[in-house]
Structure formats: structure tokens, C-alpha cells
N, C-alpha and C positions, 0 to 999 in steps of 0.2 A: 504494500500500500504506500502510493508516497507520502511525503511528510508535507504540513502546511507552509508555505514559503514565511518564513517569519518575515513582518516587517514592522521599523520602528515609526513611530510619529514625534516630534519632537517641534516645539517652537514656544513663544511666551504665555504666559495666561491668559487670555482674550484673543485667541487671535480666532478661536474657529476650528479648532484641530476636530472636536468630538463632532461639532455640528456637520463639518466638511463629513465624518466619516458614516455619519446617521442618514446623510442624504446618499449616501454610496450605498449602505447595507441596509438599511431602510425605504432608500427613496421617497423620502420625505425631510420636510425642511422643521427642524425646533430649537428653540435655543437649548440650551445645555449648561447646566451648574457646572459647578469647579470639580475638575477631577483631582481625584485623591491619590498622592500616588501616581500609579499607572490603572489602569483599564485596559478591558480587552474586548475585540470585536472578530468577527470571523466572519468571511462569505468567500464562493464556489467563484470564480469566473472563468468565462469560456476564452480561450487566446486560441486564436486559425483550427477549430473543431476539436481541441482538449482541455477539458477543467482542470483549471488550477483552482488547491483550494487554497489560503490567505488567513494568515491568523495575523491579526493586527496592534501593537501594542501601541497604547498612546498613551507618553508620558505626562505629566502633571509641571504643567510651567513654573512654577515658583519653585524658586531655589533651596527652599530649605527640603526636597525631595531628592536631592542628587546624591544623599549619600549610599544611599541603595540602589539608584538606578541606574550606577554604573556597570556593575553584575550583569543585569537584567537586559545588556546588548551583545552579552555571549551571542551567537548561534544566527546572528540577524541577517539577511538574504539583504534587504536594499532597507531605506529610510527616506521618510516625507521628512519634508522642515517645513515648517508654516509659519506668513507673518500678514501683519492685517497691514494693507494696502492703505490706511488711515491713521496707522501709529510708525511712527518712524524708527520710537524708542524697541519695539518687538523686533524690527529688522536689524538692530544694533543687537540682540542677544546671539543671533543667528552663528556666529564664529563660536563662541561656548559652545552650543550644539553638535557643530561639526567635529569639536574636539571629542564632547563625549562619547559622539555615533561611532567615529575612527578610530577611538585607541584601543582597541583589540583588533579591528583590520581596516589598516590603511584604505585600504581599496573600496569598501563598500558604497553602492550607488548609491550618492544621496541625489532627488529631486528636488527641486524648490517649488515652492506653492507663496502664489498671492493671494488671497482671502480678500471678500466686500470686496471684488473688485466691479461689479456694479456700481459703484460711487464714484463721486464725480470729487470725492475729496479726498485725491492721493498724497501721503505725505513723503513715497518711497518714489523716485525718480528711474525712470529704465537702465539708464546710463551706469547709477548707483547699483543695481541687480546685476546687472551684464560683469559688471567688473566683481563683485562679490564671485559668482560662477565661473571665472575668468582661473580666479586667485585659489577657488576650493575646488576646482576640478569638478563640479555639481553638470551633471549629463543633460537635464533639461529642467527647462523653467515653464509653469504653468500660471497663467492667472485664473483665478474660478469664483463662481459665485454659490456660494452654497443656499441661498434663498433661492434663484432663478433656475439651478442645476446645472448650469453652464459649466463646462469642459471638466465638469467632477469624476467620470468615468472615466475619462481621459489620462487625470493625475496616473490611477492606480492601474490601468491597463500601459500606460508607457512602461513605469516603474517593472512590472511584471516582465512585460516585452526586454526592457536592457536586462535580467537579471536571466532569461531565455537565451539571449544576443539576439533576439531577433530586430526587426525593422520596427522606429517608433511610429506614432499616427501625429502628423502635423497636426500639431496647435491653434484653434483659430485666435485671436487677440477677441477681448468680449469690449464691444462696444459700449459707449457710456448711456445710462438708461435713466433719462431724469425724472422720471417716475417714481422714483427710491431716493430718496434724500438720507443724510445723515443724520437729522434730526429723527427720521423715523424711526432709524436702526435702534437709535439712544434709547427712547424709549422702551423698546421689547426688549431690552440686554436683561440675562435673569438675576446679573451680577451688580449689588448694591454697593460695591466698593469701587467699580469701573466709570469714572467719569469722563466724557469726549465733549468739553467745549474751546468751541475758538473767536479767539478777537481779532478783528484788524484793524491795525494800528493805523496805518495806511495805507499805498499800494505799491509797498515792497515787502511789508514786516507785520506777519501775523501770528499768534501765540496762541498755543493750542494745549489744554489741559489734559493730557494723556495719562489715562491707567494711573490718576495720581499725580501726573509728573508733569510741569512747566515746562513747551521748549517751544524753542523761534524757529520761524521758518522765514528763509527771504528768499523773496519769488517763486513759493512752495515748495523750496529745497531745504532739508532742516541744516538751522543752522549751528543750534548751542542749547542745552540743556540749564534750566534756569537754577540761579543759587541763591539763597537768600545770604542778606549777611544783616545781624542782631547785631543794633548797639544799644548799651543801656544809658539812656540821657538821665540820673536824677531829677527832681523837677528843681530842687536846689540849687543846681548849678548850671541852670538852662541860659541863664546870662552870660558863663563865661566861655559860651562857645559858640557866641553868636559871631565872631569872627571867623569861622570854618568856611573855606573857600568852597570846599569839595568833599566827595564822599570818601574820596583818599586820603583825605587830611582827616575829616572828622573818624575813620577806620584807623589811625594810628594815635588817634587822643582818648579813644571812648572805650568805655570796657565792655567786652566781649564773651563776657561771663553767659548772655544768655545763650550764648551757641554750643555751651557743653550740655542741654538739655534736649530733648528729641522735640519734636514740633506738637507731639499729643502734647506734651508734659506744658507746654507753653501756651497749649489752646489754638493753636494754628493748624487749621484744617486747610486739605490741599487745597481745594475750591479758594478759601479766603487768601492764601501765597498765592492762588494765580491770577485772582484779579486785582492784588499787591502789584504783580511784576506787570497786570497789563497799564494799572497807573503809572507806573514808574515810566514804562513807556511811552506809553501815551503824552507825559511831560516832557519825557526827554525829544520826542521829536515836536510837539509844539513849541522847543525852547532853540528850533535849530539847531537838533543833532549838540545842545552843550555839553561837552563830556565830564565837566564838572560835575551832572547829576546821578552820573552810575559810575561802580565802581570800573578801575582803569581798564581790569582784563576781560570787560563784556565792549565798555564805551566805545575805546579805540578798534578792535576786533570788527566789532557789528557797523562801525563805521568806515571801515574799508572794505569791509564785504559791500553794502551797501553801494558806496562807490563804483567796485568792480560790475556792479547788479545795473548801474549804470542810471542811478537816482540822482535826478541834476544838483538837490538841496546838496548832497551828501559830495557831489566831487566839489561844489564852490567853498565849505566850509573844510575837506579834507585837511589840506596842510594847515588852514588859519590855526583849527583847534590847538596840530599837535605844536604849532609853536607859541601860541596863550599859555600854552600848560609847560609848557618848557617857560618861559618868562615867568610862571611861580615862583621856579626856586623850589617846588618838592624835590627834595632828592630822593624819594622811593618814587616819585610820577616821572622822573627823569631818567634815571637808570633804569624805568619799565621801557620806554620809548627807546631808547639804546640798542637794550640788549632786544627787543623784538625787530629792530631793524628800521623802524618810525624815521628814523632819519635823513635813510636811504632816498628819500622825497624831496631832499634839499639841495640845492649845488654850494661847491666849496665857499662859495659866499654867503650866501644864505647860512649857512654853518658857523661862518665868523660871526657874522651879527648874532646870531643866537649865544654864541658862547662868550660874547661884553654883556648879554644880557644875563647868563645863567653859569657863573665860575663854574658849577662843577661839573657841567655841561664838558669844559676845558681837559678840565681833571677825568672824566670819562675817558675823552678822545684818545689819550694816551692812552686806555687799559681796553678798549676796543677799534678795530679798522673800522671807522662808517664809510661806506661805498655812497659816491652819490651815483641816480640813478639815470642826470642828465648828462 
């Protein structure tokens, strides 16, 4: 008798993994609670007039599962990895996965899977996919929609086919169906700790509340995952820092005690941080991009992406900021601009003038080469 093809399921919490394989073995579409663990599904399929039979294992996305479910990829014939085509943060777990699938054999076929890709609100780019499958050696990429049934057979009869060697079945791409919003998905999710909203800031830079988690997107390519940073002001001494230039000034005066505490512990619920960082944003571009209001390693960053994205506010204020900020005199806002390369924007003269304005600007120069890049 032969033995069921083992194969594995793997990708984050929410992407779809159980739902995708309910509409395969079931054929039908439901959401799906949080798998425990792993889980298991089994079905017969027919490949060019012989049944295969398919025992399915789908692992449970959150991390605190992987210390057993390393074992549990003895014996595996191929592997799905799944990411939802709305969360960008699920495509970033994707390289974990691959490690766990392959360390007992290199070689095992993994496929890749996009989930909701009925939505019109991708946060994973093709370019970004193509080069992942590039870098893991991953045999074929699938987008599917597990609500509509789109190319769901497809996933698990390829997978079958490379693991047979036979010939795959071309993929069709699944067209955008605006009938389905994202708003709708939100709703029926069964999972009350999953939350997907998004801001737009404006029309380069918008901020999307993922599974939890705060991250930008510019020109719906993600761009940075959001941080908060806790200072504690006394209300005491709220006068003596009413001279703080900037959030990097007031970051090296303020105490920072409350950031040894977790965010429950503080009362800060993800929802309340993301519409924190959608203000925060939202100020910073109605202020002309000042980089005085966010801290240095988001401000300058998200202000030359911005630039390169080809935002006219963002190339006319480009150089003015970083050399405002350099005529502070911070020396940790000065040596960030250094050592990131900020410089590299100026010609040798522009660089004199800066550095009568900013001695240790001088004093850097000798302990790094700046390139200029005219």
C-alpha cells in the first residue's frame, strides 16, 4: 500500500493556512480559529489517472510552538508556506520557515502561497516575492483566494506534480475583484486579537495596523516597522525643558524608565500606538517633513525614501533639513548623519560651510571619509 505523501504547511498566524486547506478538503470557504500546535488534514487526489493520497500537516504560527515542531518535519515529501497578501509583517516571517522546513533536508520542495489575494490591498510587492524564490530556491509561487476558490487546487496538485517530477499546471494570476473589500474580510476574521487598519497620511505614506503591529508603507511598499519611544516628563519639571529642540534632544534628557515595562503593563493597547504613530505622522508631514518631530532613525530614513519615491515636498526640503540639524550642534544628531552617509548630499563646499557652523562636524571629518556625491 503506499504511504500518504507527507506535506508540511507553514507561515504566520492569520494568514489563511487552515482556511486555504478547508476549501481544498472540504470545498468550502470558513474562517478558522487559531491552530494549536499543528493539525492535521488528509485527502485522495487524482494526478494523470493515479491517486495520491496526502496527509497534510499545518503548523500553528506563533512562535512559542516551534519547540516541538521541529521533530515533526522528519519524513516531509514537499511544504506550502503561506503569507497574506495584506500583511507584509507575515511575508517577513517567511525565511524562519524555510529554515525550519530544510534542516533535516536541504532539498525539500517548498511552494509559496499568497492568500486574500482577491484584495485590492496588497502590502507584499511581486518584485519582493520573485527575489525571496530567487534567494530560497522555492519551485513555484501561487496567489489564491480561499473565499472565491481561485487557483487552491492548483497550490496542492503543483506541489504533488514537483514531488512526482512531473510537468507543473501554469498558474493563472487572479484578477482584482472589487466586490471584496478589506473592510469586509475584517469583519468575519474569527480572531479577536487580529486587527487590519490603515491610515493615509498622504499620497506616498500610509500606516497600516497589522496582527498588532504598526508599519509604513511608501507607495505601498513596506517601508519600517513602527517603534515607540516613552519619555517620562514629571509634570514638575515641565518648564525646564521647554527649550528641547527635538525628539533627539529631548531622548537624551528624559528618563526612559517607562520603556522597561511591556505596553499591557503601561495601558497601551496596539490600536491606541497606532493611531499615536498615525498622529505623529500626520504632524510631521503637515510640519514639512520637520525632522525635528520624530526620532532621527525613522525622520531622516522615511525622508529619503520619500525623496527616492519621488515626493516633490520631500526632494525640496531633502538637504535643507539635514543641514538645520547639523547647525544644532547635537552631537549624537551629527554623528547619526555621518556615519549613515547624510552627507554624501553635499559638495566639498557645502561641507566647509557646515563645518564653521558645526566644530565637531570638523572633528568627525577626520575619523570618517565623507564622499561627496556631486
Amino acid at each position: 500500500m503506499t504511504r500518504a505523501r507527507k506535506i508540511l504547511l507553514g507561515g504566520a498566524g492569520g494568514v489563511g493556512r487552515t482556511t486555504l486547506l478547508k476549501r481544498f478538503v472540504e470545498n468550502r470557504w470558513a474562517p478558522s480559529s487559531l491552530t494549536i500546535g499543528v493539525d492535521f488534514f488528509s485527502k485522495e487526489l487524482e494526478i494523470e489517472g493515479k491517486i495520491e493520497k496526502i496527509a497534510f500537516w499545518d503548523f500553528a504560527g506563533q512562535k512559542r510552538w516551534r519547540f516541538f515542531q521541529e521533530t515533526l518535519c522528519n519524513g516531509a515529501d514537499g511544504a506550502i508556506l503561506a503569507f497574506d497578501y495584506q500583511r507584509y509583517v507575515s511575508f517577513d516571517d517567511l525565511e524562519e520557515w524555510v529554515n525550519l522546513f530544510r534542516k533535516t533536508n536541504p532539498n525539500l520542495p517548498i511552494l509559496l502561497v499568497g492568500t486574500k489575494a482577491d484584495s485590492d490591498n496588497r502590502a507584499v510587492q511581486k518584485f519582493t516575492i520573485m527575489d525571496f524564490i530567487s534567494r530560497h530556491n522555492i519551485f513555484d509561487f501561487v496567489e489564491v483566494s480561499s473565499l472565491t476558490g481561485e487557483n487552491v487546487k492548483i497550490v496542492f496538485e503543483n506541489l504533488v506534480r514537483k514531488i512526482l517530477g512531473l510537468d507543473m499546471i501554469p498558474v493563472p494570476e487572479i484578477p482584482y475583484n472589487p466586490s471584496i473589500r478589506p473592510q469586509w474580510r475584517q469583519r468575519i476574521r474569527p480572531n479577536s486579537n487580529y486587527a487590519l487598519k490603515t491610515f493615509k497620511v498622504n499620497d506616498y505614506i500610509t500606516l497600516q495596523l497589522d496582527w498588532n503591529i504598526t508599519n509604513i508603507y511608501v507607495n505601498g511598499i513596506h517601508f519600517s516597522q513602527c517603534k515607540y519611544l516613552l519619555l517620562n516628563i514629571p509634570v514638575s519639571k515641565i518648564k525646564e525643558y521647554d527649550e528641547i529642540k527635538s525628539i533627539d534632544e529631548a531622548e537624551s534628557k528624559l528618563d526612559h524608565s517607562l520603556e522597561a515595562n511591556t505596553v499591557d503593563e503601561i495601558g497601551l493597547t496596539p490600536e491606541v500606538e497606532f493611531w499615536g504613530h498615525c498622529s505623529n505622522l500626520q504632524a510631521w508631514v503637515e510640519h514639512d517633513y520637520d525632522t525635528r518631530l520624530l526620532h532621527r532613525n525613522l525622520s531622516f530614513p522615511l525622508l529619503k525614501k520619500l525623496t527616492e519615491a519621488g515626493d516633490p515636498k520631500a526632494k525640496r526640503v531633502f538637504k535643507d533639513e539635514i543641514a538645520l540639524r547639523i547647525e544644532e550642534n547635537n552631537r549624537t544628531v551629527t554623528q547619526y548623519l555621518v556615519e549613515e552617509g547624510y552627507l554624501s548630499y553635499f559638495t566639498p563646499e557645502e561641507l566647509d560651510f557646515l563645518s564653521v557652523k558645526n566644530p565637531f562636524l570638523k572633528l568627525l571629518s577626520k575619523l570618517y571619509i565623507i564622499h561627496s556625491r556631486d
